[in-house]
C-alpha positions in Angstrom: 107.4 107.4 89.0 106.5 103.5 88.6 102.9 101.7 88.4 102.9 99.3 91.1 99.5 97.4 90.6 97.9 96.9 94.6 97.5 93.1 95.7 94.3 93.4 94.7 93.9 94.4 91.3 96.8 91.5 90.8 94.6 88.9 92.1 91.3 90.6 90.1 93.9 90.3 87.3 94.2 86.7 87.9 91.2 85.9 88.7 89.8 87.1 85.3 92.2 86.1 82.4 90.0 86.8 79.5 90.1 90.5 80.9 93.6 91.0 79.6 92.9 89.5 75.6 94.9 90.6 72.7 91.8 92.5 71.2 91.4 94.5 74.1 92.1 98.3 74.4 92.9 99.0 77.7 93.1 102.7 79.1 95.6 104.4 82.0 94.8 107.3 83.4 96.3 108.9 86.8 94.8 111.7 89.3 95.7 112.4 92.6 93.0 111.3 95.7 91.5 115.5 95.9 91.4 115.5 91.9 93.6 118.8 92.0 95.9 116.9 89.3 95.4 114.8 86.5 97.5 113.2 83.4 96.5 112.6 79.9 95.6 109.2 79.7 97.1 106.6 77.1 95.7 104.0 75.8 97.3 100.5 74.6 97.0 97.3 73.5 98.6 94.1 75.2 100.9 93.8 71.6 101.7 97.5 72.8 103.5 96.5 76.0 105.6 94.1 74.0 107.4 97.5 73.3 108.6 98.3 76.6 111.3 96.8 78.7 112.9 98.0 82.5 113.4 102.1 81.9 111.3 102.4 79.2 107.4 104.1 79.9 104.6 104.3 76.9 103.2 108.0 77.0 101.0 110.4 74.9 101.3 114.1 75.0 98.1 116.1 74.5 97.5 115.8 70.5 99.5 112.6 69.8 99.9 109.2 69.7 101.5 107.0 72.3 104.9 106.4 72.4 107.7 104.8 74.4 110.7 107.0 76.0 113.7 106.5 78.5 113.3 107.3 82.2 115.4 110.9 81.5 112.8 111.8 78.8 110.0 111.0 80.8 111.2 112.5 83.9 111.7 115.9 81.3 108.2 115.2 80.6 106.8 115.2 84.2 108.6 118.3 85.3 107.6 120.7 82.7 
């Protein structure tokens, strides 16, 4: 599973810089469109995403703090 931001929430990105600041905390949370499914959500700074490269995901279990994992850990995650 891989975030692929729509065309336009790129160009809303662009279009308002000072959205993504340094001081910011920004929140991700995922459902699906009927709301029968939902994930925890995580939330990060921009310094945060300086963490994660190709293969790498930030997540946060119920009752922890974020942290980055590999693609096999995650997928172990998402099929429990």
């Amino acid at each position: 599973m891989v975030f692929e931001p729509q065309a336009q929430q790129v160009a809303e990105m662009k279009a308002s810089p000072a959205r993504c600041r340094p001081d910011v905390t920004f929140t991700l949370r995922g459902w699906t469109t009927d709301s029968s499914w939902s994930v925890v959500y995580v939330r990060f700074t921009l310094s945060d995403l300086e963490h994660l490269s190709v293969g790498k995901i930030l997540v946060r279990e119920p009752g922890t703090e974020p942290r980055v994992v590999g693609e096999p850990e995650f997928d172990a995650l998402i099929c429990d």
